[in-house]
N, C-alpha and C positions, 0 to 999 in steps of 0.2 A: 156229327163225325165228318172229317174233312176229307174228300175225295177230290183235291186237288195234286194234278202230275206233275211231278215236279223233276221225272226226266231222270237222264244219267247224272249225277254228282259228286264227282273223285276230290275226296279228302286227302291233303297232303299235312306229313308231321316232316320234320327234317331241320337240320342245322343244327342239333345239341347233341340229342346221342337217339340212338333208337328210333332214326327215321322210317315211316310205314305209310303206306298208301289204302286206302278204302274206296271201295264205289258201289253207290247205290244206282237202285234203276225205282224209281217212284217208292221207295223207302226202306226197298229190300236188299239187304246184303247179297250184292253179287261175289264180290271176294275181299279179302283183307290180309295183308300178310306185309312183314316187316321186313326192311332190305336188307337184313343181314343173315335171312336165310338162303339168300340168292346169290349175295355176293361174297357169301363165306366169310364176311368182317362183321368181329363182333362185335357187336353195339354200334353199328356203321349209321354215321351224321347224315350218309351226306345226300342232298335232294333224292328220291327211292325211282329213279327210273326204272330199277329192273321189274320191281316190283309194282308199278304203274302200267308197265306192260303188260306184267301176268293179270294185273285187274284187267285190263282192254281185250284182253288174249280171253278169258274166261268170257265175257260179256259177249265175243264175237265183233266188236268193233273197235272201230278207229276214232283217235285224240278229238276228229273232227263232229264227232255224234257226241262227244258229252256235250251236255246242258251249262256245266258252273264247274270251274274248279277251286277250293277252299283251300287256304293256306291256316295252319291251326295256332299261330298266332299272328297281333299286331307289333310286327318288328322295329317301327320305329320309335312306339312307344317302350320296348328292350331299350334299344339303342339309347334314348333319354334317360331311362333310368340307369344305365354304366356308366356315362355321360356326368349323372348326377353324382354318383358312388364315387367316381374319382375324382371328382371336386369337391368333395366334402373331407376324401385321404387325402388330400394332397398339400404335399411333394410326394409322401410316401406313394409306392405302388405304381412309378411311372414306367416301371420295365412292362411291367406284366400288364397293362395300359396300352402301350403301345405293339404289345402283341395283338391283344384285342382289337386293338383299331386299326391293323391291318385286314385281319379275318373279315372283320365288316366292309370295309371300304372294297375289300376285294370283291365280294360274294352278297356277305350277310343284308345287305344295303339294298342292293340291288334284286331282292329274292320275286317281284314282280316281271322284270325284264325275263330273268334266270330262267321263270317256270316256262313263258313264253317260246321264249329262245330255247329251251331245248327239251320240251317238249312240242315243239310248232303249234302250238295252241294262241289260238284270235277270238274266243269267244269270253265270255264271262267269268272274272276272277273275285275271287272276295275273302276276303280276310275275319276271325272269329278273334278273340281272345282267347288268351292259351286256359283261362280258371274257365269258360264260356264251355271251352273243346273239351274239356275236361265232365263237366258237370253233365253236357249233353252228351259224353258218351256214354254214362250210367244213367241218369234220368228217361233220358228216349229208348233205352234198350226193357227197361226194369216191367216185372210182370205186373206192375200198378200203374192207376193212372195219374196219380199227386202223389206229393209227400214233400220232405225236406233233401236237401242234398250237402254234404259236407267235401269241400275239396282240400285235398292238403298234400302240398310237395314242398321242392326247396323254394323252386319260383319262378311264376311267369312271365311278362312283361312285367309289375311290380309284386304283383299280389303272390302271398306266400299259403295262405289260408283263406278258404272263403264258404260263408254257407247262405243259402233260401231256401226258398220252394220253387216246387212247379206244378202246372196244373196246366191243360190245353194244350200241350207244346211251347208255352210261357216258360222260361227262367224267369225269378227275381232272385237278384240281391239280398241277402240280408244284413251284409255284416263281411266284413273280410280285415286281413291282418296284411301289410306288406314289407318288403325285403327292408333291413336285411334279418329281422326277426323270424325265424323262419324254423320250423320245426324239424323242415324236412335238411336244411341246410344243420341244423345242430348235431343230427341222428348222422349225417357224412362223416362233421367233426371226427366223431368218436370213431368212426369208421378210418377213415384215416390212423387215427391219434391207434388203432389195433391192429395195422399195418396192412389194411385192406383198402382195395381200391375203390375210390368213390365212383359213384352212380354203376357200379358194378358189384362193388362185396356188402354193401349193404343188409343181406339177407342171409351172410356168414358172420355179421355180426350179431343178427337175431339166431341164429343157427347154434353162437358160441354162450350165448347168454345165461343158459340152464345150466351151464358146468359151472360159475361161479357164482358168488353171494353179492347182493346189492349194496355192498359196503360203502359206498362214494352217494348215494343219493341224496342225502343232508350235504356234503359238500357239493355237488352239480345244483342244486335246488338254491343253494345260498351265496356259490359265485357268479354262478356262468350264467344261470337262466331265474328270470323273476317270472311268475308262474300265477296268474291272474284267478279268479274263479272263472271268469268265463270260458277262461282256456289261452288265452291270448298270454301271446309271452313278450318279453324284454329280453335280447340277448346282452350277455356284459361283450360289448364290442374290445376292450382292454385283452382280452382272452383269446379273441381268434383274426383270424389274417385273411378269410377269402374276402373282404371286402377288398381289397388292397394289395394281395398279391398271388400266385399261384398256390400256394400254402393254404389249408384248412384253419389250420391253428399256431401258436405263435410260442416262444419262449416260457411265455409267462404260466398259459395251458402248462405244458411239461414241469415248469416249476410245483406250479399248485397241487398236481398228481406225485411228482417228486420221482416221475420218471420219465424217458424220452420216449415219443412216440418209434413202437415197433417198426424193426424193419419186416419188411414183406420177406415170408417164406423164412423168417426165425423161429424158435421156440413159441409157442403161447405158455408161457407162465402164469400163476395161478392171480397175477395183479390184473393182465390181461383180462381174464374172464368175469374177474370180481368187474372191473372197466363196464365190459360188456352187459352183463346182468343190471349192472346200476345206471348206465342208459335206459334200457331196455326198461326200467320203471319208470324215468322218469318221463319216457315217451306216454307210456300209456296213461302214466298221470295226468299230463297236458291233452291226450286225446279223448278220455275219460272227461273229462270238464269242457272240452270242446261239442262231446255230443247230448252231455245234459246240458248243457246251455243252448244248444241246436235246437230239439227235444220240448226246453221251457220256453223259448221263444214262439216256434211254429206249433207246438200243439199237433202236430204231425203222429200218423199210427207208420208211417213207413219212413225209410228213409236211406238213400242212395250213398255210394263213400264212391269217391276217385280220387285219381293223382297220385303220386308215385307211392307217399307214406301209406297207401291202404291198402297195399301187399304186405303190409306186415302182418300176417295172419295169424298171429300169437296178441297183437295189438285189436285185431275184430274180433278177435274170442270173446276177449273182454267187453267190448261193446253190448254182444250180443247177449253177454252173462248180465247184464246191465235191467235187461226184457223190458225197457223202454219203447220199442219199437218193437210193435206186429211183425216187421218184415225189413230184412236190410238185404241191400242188390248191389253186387261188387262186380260189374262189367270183367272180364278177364284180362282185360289187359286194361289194365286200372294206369298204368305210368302214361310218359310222354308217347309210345307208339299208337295208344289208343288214341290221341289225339287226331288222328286221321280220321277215323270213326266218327268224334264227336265234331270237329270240324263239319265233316258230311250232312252229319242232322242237324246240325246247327241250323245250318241254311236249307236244309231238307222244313223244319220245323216253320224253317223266316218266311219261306216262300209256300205258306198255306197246309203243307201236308200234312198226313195222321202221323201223331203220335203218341205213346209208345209205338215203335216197328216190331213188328213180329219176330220174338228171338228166336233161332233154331241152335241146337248144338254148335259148338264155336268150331267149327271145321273148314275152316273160310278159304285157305289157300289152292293149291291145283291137285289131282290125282293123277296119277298115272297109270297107264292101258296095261295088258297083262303082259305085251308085246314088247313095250319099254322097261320091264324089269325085264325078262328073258334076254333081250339086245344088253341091258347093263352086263346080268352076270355073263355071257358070254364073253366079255372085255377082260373079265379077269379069270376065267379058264374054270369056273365055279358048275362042280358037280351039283342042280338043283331036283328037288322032287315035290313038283306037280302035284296038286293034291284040293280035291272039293272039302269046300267047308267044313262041314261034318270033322271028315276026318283029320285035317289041319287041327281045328279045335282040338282033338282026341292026341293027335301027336304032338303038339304043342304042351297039352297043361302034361302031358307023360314025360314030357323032359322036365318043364318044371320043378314037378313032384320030384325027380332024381337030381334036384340042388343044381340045374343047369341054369345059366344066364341067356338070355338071349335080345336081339333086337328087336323090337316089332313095330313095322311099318305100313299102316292101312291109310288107305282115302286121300282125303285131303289135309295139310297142314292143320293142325291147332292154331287158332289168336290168340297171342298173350306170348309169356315169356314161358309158361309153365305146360310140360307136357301131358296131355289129358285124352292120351289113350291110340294116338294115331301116329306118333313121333317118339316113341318110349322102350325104354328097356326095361324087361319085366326079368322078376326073380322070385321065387318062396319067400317071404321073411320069416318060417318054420326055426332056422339054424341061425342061430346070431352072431355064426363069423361069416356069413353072406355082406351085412353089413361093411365091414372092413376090405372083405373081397372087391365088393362093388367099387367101393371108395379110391385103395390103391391099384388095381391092375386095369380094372375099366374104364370108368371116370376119370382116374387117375391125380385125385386134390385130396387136400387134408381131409385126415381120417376120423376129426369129428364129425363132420358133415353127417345130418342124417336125412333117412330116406323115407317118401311118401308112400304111404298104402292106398290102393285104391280096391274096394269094396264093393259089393253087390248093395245097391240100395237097399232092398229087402231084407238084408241080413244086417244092417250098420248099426242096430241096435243092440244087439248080440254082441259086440267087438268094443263099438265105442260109447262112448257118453256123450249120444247125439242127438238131438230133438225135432233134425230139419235136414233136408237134403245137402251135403255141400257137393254141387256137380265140378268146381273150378280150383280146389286146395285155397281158398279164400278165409280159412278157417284151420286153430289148432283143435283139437280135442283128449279129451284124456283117453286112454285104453283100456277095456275092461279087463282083458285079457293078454295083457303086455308077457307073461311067460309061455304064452303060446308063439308071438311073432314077434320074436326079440328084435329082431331086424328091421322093423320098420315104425322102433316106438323111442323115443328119444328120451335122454336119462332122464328127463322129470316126469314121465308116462305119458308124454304128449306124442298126437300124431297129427299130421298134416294131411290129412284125410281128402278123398277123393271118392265120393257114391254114384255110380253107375247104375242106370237101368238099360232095358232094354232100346228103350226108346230113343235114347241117346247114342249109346253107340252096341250095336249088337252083338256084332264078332266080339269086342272083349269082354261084355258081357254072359256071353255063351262060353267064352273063357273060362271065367268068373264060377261060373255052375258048374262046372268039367271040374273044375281046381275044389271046388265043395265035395262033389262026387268023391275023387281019388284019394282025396286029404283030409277034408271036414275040416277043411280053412277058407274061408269065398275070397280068402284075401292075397294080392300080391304085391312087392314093392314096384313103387312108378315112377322111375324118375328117365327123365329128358336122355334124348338118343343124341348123345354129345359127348366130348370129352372135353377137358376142363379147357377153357381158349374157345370153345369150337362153338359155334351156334348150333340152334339144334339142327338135322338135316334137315335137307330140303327134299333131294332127289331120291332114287333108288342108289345112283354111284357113291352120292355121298355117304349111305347107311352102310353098301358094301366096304367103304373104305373105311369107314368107324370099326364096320367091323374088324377086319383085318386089320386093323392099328391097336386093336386090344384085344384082351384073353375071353373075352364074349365064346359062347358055347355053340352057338346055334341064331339063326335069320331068319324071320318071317318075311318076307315081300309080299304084300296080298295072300295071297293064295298059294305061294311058293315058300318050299323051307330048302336049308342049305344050313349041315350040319357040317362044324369047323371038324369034326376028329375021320369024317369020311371023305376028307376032300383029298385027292394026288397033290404032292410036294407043292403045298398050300405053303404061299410066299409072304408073310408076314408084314407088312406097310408101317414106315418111320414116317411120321407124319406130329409136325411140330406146331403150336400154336402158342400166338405171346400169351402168358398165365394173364389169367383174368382177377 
């Protein structure tokens, strides 16, 4: 075992979408948190200063004590493969080309000097691959110590899919697929082509999938995409356009469906969803043969998933339904922010250290003193009430149980995009127009959209059809009891499940048991303390202003509640966000 120090090492992701920052101190997560909790821009690119601070600000030091700082990909090898793409389109795609090649020439080119210059940092920089940053953020994290690792997004520097092993801190190679074949880039297509935004609505096209029938699958299987046994695909490039232009997909796409791609914030019509659902097969078909040929290859008992497509948690159901593998480990923030992370141990692993690193619940961002909510709500004239644990817990699930909504904000930030108990709005899923409640007045996005339950581990057996902890919503499952908590089971009796123990997180855990006590339900819906635009909070102000921007009932802050119907000529907050 390796007892080699290998120091402070701040992980940088940034310049595509969902740039985030990590820092270790000899392999230990000091903090980790993505810049667009900080900077209120969602899905925010651009190099994570603010959040590079909050890592230095937690550690108690300065730029000048880190060890190494990692950039989470090799960008000039990007840069050669756009380079390539539009000499192989070309004439076509010169607009959208030389959009490109400003971005770079400006910034993207430069992201060495960049990190330098404005973070005043002179010591040691080093660069990972973005499939590298990827695999070592679930590899080094996972509660095993080998196995195999499958990555799959739209695309790194070339590589679109990639799998091996690891063992020792080692990555290998085994096998990978490169742009513009790309699984993660076909699954956008569709995404688009259903008037959702790419590298954003992705997870409302899996969302919409269960309302319609896979009618199109012999058609997507027979034009668009040639579909290998191994898993490896062939895109019909004839069919779509982001090689070559800002567009997803192209004429000929809309022809062969025999309709135009949606506009955003229209109708979803019943073609729409058939669209959706017959993606939605065809992904997990291609990922399905991607992990038995992982599986026949490595002879592997465990085995790690990252990269953007293994948030599809309807797509790992099925892996797992597969029982190939003893044991699969999905890092929480599986896309490009996690890339910080696996940047970090990359070079944490390169330069001698143990790994796996010891995981602790993903709580990785900053908390705040009880002092700093008190100072918030006094900003906004907010009548609060003081209250030790116990009885928080006790008043808390008692609105609950009375159909109220509320926010609840403990500790430190969640890592990942999905909120897992400390950035979250809780409700009963008892009444099934909670559902629709949540959707239009607080949330405030379409009102298919469904909602996560999170469950007392020791009861998840009882509710769902569960064989294994899922601590991160990395996982669908079916409901055993879908007419008890119509609210939080989705029309095909699936839920996006979240198990909780105490060890993990306690107050909502103790929640959790309070909520069993008064109802004989352990269950609540979970979903992100955000309204639709908004990143999740960050601060205390920010949860105050969510609140106040919607018909939310009631506000946990630590230890503090503030009930919306007790408060004096409570001023209601217009607060806009471009739709996501």
């Amino acid at each position: 075992m390796s007892d080699v120090k290998t120091g402070y090492i701040l992980g940088i992701s940034a310049y595509y979408h969902d740039s985030a920052a990590c820092l270790l101190y000899n392999g230990t997560i000091v903090a980790a948190i993505a810049e667009e909790r900080l900077t209120r821009i969602k899905h925010d690119e651009s190099l994570p200063i603010q959040a590079i601070e909050l890592c230095l600000n937690q550690a108690g030091i300065t730029i000048d004590e880190v060890d190494a700082v990692v950039f989470y990909e090799k960008t000039f090898i990007k840069f050669e493969r756009i380079l390539e793409t539009f000499v192989k389109a070309a004439p076509f795609g010169f607009i959208p080309f030389q959009k490109a090649l400003k971005s770079w020439l400006k910034e993207k080119l430069w992201i060495p000097s960049n990190i330098r210059k404005e973070l005043n940092y002179k010591g040691k920089l080093y660069f990972t691959d973005h499939h590298e940053s990827h695999a070592a953020s679930a590899c080094f994290t996972a509660p095993f110590t080998s196995g195999a690792y499958l990555v799959m997004d739209a695309v790194g520097e070339k590589a679109t899919t990639s799998f091996g092993i690891f063992e020792n801190g080692k990555l290998e190679v085994l096998g990978l697929q490169e742009f513009p074949n790309s699984i993660g880039m076909l699954y956008s297509a569709f995404t688009y082509y259903c008037g959702f935004k790419v590298n954003s609505g992705e997870y409302k096209l899996m969302g919409l999938a269960p309302y319609g029938e896979p009618k199109y699958v012999e058609l997507i299987e027979n034009y668009l995409v040639k579909i290998q046994d191994d898993g490896s695909i062939e895109l019909n490039m004839r069919y779509f356009h982001f090689h070559r232009g800002l567009k997803m997909i192209n004429a000929k796409f809309e022809a062969l469906f025999g309709q135009k791609a949606r506009k955003p914030e229209s109708e979803i019509t019943t073609f729409y969803k058939d669209v959706a659902a017959s993606i939605q097969k065809v992904t997990e078909h291609i990922i399905l043969k991607m992990v038995k040929h992982t599986h026949t290859v490595t002879g592997a008992k465990n085995l790690c998933l990252s990269g953007g497509v293994a948030l599809n948690c309807v797509a790992n159901q099925k892996i797992d339904e597969l029982e190939l593998f003893e044991n699969i480990w999905i890092q929480p923030a599986a896309g490009d922010a996690g890339g910080a992370l696996g940047a970090a141990l990359a070079i944490h692993a390169h330069l001698g250290g143990q790994t796996p690193i010891t995981w602790h619940p993903p709580y990785l961002g900053s908390s705040f003193r009880e002092e700093q909510i008190i100072e918030a709500t006094k900003r906004y004239d907010l009548k609060i009430i003081p209250l030790g644990q116990n009885e928080l817990v006790s008043k808390t699930a008692e609105l609950l149980a009375n159909q109220k909504s509320l926010g609840w904000f403990q500790g430190c930030d969640e890592w990942g995009p999905r909120a897992l108990g400390n950035r979250s709005i809780l409700a009963s899923p008892v009444h099934p127009e909670m559902q629709k409640r949540l959707n239009l007045q607080i949330k405030k996005r379409e009102d298919f959209r469904p909602f996560a339950p999170v469950v007392l581990e020791e009861k998840a057996k009882d509710w769902f059809e569960i064989n294994h902890p899922i601590p991160y919503m990395q996982f669908t499952v079916q409901c055993k009891q879908p007419e008890k908590i119509q609210a939080c089971v989705h029309v095909d009796g699936s839920s996006r499940v979240q198990t909780i123990n105490q060890q993990q997180n306690d107050k909502l855990h103790a929640l959790l048991q309070e909520m069993d006590r008064l109802t004989g339900v352990p269950v609540l819906i979970n979903t992100s303390f955000n309204q639709r635009g908004e990143p999740i909070v960050h601060t205390p102000e920010d949860a105050i202003r969510c609140f106040l921007s919607t018909e939310m009932d009631a506000l946990v802050l630590g230890n503090v509640l503030i009930i919306k119907s007790e408060q004096d000529q409570l001023k209601q907050l217009e607060v806009n966000y471009a739709l996501d």
